[in-house]
C-alpha positions, -999 to 999 in steps of 0.1 A, spaced: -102 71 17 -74 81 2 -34 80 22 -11 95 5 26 90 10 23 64 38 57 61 53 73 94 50 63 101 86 70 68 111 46 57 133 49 43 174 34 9 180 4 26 193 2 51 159 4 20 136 -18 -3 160 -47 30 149 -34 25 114 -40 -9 117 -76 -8 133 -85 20 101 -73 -8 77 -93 -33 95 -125 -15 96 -124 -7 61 -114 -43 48 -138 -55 19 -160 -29 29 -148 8 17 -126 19 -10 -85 25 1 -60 44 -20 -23 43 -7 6 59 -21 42 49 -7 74 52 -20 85 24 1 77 -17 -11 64 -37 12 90 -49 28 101 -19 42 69 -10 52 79 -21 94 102 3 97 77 26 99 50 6 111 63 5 147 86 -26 143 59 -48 145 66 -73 115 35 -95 127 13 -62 129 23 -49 96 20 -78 77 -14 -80 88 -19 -47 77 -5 -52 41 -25 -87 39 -57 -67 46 -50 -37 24 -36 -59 -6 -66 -87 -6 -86 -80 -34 -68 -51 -44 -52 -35 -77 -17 -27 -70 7 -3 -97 38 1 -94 54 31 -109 86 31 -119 93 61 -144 121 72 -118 148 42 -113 153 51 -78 119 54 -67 95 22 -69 59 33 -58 34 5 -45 -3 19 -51 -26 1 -33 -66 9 -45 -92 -18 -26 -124 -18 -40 -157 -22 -20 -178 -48 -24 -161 -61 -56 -149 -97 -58 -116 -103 -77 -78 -117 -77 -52 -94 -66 -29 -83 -95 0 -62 -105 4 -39 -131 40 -21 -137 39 14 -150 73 23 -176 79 55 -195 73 44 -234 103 49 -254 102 68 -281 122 68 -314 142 89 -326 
């Protein structure tokens, strides 16, 4: 499954409570792609307010996960989130940054 821009559009708590079961069904069992341009911490402002609900949420969609962050833009920081199913491995982070070029 594949979500792309997650957080441009807010959810109510009964929207992200759905969001939340989706997550939950698919923990360590299907693959997950997630694009937002918002981190983490932001993510309950459009999550329904629910700070114990959506950090659930991020602790089931991050477990086992590759996350990149992409930040070729300076005002944009982009967490992408890609679970894998069935695989068994740490968590990292990997930082995406324009090469520089000489002149």
């Amino acid at each position: 499954m594949i979500i792309d821009e997650l957080g441009y559009l807010s959810f109510d708590a009964s929207g992200a409570s759905l969001l939340f079961q989706i997550f939950a069904a698919r923990y360590e069992t299907k693959s997950t792609l997630v694009t937002s341009n918002l981190e983490f911490s932001k993510w309950v402002t459009f999550l329904g307010q629910d700070e114990h609900m959506t950090a659930a949420l991020i602790g089931r969609l991050i477990h086992q996960s590759v996350i990149l962050k992409n930040k070729y833009d300076q005002l944009e920081i982009i967490p992408l989130v890609i679970s894998y199913k069935g695989e068994q491995h740490s968590s990292y982070s990997i930082t995406l940054q324009k090469a520089s070029h000489g002149t």
